[in-house]
N, CA, C and O atoms as CSV, one atom per row, in Angstrom:
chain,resi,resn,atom,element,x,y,z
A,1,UNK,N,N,92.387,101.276,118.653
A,1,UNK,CA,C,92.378,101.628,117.255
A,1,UNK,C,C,91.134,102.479,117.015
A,1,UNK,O,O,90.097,102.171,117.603
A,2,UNK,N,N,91.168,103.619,116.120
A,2,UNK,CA,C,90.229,104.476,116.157
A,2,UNK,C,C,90.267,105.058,114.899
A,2,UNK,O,O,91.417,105.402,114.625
A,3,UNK,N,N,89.406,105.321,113.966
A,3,UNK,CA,C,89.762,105.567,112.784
A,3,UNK,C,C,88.028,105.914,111.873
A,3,UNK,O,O,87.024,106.092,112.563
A,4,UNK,N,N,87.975,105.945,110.733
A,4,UNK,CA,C,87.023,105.708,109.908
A,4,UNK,C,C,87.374,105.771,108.333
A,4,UNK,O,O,88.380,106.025,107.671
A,5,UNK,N,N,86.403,105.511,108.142
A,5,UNK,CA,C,86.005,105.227,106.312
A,5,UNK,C,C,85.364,106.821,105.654
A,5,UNK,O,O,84.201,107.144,105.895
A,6,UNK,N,N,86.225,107.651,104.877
A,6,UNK,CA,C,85.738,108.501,104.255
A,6,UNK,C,C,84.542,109.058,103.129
A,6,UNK,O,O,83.523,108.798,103.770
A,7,UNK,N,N,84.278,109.400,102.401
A,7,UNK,CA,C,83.232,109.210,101.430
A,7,UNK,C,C,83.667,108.706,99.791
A,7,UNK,O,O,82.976,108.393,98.821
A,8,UNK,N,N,85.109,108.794,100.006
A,8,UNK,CA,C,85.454,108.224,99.055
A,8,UNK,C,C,85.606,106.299,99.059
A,8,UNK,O,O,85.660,105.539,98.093
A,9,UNK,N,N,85.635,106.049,100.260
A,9,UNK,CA,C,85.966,104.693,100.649
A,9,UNK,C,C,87.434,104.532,100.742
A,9,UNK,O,O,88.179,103.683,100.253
A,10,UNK,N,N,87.647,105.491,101.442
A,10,UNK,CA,C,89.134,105.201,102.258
A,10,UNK,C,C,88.925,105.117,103.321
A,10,UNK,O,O,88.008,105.881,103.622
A,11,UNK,N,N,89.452,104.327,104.492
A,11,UNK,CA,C,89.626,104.148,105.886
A,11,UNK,C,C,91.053,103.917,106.411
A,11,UNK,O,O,91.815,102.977,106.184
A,12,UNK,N,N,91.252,105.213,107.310
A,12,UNK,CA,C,92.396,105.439,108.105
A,12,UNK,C,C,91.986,104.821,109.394
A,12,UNK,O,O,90.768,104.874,109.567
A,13,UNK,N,N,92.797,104.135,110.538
A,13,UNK,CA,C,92.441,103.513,111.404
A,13,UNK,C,C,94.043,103.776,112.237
A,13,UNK,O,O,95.089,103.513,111.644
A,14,UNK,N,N,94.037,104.194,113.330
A,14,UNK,CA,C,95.264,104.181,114.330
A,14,UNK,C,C,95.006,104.188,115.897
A,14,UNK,O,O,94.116,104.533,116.676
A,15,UNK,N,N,96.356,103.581,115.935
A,15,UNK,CA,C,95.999,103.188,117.650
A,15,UNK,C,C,97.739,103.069,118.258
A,15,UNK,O,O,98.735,102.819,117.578
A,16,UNK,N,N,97.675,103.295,119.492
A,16,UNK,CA,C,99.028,103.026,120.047
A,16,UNK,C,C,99.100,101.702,120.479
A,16,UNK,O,O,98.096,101.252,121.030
A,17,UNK,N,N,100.484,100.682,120.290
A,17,UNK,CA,C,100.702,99.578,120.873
A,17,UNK,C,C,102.312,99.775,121.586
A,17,UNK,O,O,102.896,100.831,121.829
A,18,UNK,N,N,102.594,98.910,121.725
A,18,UNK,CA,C,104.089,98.775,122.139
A,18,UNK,C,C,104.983,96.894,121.471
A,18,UNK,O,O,104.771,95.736,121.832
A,19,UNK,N,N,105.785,97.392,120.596
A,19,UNK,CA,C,106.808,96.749,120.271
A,19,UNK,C,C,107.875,96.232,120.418
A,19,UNK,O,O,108.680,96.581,119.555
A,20,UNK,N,N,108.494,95.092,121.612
A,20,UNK,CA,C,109.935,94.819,121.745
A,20,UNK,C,C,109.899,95.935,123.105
A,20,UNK,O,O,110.978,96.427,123.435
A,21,UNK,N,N,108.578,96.338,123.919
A,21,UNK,CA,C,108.709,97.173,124.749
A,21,UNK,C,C,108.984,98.538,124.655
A,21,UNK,O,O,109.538,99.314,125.433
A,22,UNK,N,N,108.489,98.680,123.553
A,22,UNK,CA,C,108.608,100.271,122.485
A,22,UNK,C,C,107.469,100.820,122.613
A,22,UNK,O,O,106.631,99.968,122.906
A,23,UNK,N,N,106.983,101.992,122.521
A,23,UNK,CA,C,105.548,102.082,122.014
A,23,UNK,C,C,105.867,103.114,120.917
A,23,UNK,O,O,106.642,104.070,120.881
A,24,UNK,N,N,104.907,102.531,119.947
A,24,UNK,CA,C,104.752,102.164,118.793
A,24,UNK,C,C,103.366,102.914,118.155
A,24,UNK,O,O,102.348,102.425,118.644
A,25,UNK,N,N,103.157,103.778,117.368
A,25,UNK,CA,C,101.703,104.441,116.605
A,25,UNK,C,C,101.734,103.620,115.655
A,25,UNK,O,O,102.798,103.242,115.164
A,26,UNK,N,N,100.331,103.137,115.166
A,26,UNK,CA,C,100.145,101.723,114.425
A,26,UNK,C,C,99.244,102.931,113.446
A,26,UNK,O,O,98.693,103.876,114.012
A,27,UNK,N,N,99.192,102.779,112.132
A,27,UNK,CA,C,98.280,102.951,111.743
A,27,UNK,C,C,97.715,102.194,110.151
A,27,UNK,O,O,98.364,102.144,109.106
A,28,UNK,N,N,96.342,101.670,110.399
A,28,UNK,CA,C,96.140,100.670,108.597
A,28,UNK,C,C,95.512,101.541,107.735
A,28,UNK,O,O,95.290,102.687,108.124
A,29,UNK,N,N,95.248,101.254,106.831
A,29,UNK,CA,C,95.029,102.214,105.868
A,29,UNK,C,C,94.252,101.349,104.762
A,29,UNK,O,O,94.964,100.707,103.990
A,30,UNK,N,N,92.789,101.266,104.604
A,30,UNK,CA,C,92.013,100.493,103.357
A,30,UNK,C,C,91.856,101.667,102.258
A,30,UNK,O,O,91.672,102.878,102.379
A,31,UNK,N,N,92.002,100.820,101.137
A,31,UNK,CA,C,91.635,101.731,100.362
A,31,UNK,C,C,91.410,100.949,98.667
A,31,UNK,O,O,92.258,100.122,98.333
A,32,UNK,N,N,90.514,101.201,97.912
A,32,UNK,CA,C,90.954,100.407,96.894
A,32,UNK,C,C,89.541,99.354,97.003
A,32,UNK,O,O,89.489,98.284,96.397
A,33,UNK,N,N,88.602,99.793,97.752
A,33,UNK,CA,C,87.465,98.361,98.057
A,33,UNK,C,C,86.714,98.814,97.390
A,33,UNK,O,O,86.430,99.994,97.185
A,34,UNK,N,N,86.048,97.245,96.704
A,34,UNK,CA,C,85.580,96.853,95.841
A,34,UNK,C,C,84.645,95.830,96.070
A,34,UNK,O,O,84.389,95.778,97.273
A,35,UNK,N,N,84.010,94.968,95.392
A,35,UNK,CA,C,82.925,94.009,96.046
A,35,UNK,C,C,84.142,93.185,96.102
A,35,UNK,O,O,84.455,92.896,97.257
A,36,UNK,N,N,84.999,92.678,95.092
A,36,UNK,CA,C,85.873,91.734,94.929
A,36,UNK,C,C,87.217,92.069,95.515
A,36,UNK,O,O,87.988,91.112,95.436
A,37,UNK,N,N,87.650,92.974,95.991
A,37,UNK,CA,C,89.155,93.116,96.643
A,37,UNK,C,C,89.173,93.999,97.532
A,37,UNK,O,O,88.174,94.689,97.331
A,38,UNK,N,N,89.889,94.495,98.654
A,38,UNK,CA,C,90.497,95.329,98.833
A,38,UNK,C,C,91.698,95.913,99.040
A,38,UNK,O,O,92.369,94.881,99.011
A,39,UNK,N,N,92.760,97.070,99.291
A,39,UNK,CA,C,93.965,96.808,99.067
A,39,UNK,C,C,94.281,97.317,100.847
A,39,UNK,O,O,93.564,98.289,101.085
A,40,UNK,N,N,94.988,96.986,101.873
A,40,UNK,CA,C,95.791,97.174,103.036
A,40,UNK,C,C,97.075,97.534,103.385
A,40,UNK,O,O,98.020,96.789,103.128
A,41,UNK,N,N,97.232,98.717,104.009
A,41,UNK,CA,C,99.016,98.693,104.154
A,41,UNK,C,C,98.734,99.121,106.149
A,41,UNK,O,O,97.742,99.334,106.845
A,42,UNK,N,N,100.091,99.068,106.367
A,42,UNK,CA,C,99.964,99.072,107.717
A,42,UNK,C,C,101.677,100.244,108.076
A,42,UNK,O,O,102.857,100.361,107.744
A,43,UNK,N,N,100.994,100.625,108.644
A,43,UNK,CA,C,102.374,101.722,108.689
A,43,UNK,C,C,102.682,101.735,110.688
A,43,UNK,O,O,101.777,101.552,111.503
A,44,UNK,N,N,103.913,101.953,110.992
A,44,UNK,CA,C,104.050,101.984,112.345
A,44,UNK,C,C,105.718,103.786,112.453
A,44,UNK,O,O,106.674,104.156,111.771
A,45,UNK,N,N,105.147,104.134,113.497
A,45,UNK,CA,C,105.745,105.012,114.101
A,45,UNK,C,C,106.555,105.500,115.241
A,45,UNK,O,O,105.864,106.086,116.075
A,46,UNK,N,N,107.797,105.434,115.518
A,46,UNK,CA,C,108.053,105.093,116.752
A,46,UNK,C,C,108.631,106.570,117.447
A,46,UNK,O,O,109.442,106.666,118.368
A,47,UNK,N,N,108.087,107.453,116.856
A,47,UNK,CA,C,108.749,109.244,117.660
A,47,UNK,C,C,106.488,109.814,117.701
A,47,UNK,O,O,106.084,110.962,117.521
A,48,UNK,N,N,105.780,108.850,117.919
A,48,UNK,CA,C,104.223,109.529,118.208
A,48,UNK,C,C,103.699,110.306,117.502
A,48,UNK,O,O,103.047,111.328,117.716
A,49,UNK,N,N,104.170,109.503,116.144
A,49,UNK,CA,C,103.270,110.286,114.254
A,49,UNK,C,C,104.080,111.031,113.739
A,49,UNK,O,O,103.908,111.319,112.554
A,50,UNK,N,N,105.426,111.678,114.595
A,50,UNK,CA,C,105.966,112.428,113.557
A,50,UNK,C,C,106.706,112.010,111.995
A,50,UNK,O,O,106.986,112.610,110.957
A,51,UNK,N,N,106.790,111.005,112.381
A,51,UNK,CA,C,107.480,110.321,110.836
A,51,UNK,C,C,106.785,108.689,110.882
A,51,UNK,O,O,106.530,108.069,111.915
A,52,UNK,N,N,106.616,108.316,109.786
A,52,UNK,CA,C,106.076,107.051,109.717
A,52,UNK,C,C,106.520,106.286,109.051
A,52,UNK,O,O,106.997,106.831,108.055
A,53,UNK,N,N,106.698,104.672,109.049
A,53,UNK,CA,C,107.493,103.766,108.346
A,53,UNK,C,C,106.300,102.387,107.633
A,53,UNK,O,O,105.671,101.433,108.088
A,54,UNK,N,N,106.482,102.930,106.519
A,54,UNK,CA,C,105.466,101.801,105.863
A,54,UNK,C,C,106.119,100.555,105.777
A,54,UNK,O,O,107.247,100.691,105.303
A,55,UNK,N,N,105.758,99.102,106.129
A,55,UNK,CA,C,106.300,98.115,106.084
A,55,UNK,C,C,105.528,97.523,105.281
A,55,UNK,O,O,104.359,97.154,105.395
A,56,UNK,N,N,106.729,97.418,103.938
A,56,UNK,CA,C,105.764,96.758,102.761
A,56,UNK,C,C,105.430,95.370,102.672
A,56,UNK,O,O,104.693,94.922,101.793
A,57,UNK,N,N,106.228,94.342,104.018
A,57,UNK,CA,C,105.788,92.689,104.041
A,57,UNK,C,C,103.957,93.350,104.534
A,57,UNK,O,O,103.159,92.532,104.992
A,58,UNK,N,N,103.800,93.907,104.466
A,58,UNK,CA,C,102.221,93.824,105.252
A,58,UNK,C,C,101.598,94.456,104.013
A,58,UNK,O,O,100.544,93.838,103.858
A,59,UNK,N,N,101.736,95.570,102.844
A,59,UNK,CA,C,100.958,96.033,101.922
A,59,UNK,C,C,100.665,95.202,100.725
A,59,UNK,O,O,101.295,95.265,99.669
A,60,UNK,N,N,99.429,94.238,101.031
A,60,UNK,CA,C,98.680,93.498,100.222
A,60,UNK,C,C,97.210,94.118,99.857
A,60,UNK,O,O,96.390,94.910,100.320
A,61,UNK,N,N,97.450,93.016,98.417
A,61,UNK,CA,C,95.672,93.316,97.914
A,61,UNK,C,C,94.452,92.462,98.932
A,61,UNK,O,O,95.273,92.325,99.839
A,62,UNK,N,N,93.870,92.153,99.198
A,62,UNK,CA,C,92.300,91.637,99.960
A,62,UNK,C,C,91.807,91.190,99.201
A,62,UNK,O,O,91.403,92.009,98.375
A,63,UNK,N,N,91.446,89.621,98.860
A,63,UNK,CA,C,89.866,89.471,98.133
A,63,UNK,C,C,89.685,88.269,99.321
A,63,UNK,O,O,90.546,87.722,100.010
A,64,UNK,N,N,87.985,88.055,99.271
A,64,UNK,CA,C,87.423,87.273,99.835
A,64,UNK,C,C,87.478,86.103,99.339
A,64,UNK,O,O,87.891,85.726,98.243
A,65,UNK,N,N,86.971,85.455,100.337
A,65,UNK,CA,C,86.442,83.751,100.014
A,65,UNK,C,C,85.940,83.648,99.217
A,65,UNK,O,O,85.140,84.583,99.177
A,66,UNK,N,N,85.800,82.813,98.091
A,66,UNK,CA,C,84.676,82.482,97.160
A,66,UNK,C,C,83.716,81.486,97.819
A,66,UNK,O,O,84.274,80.590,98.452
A,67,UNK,N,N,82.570,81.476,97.795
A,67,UNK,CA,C,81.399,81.096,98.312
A,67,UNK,C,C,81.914,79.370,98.213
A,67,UNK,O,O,82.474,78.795,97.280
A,68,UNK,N,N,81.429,78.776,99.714
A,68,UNK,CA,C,81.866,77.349,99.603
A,68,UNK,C,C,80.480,76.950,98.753
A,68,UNK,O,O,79.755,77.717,98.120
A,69,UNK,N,N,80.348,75.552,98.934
A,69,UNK,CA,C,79.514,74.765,98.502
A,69,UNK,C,C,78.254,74.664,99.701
A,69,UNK,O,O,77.049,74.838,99.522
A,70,UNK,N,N,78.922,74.348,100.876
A,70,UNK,CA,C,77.820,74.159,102.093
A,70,UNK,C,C,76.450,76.117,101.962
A,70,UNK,O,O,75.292,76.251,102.358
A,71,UNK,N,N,77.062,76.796,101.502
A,71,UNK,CA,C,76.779,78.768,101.508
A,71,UNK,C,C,74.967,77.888,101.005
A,71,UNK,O,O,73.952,77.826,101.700
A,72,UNK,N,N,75.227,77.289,99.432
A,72,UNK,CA,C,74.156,77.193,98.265
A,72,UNK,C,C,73.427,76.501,98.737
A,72,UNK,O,O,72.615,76.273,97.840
A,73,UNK,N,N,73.061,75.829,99.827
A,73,UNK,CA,C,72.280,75.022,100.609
A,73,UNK,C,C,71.554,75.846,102.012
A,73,UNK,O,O,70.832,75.222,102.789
């Protein structure tokens, strides 16, 4: 996976895997970060980037943990 974070605070990130014995162009995509959220989608490709298929079970918002109790100690 190889990618980066722009100056706007977008980060493109892609890498090749293989699927079901496929290979497969993976690529995630942040965008939307914030102290409190960020948003993720994950897109996969199976002709090597020429067309891409966003799979929306994976395009969620991000927020973190809220600080436990053990953190304040």
């Amino acid at each position: 996976m190889t990618g980066r974070f722009d100056g706007d605070g977008r980060g493109v990130f892609e890498g090749d895997d293989t699927h079901d014995g496929k290979d497969v162009r993976v690529r995630f995509v942040w965008s939307g970060i914030s102290v409190t959220t960020a948003h993720w989608e994950q897109f996969f490709s199976v002709d090597g980037g020429g067309t891409c298929c966003r799979t929306g079970r994976w395009r969620s918002p991000v927020a973190p943990d809220p600080p436990s109790a053990d953190a304040a100690h």
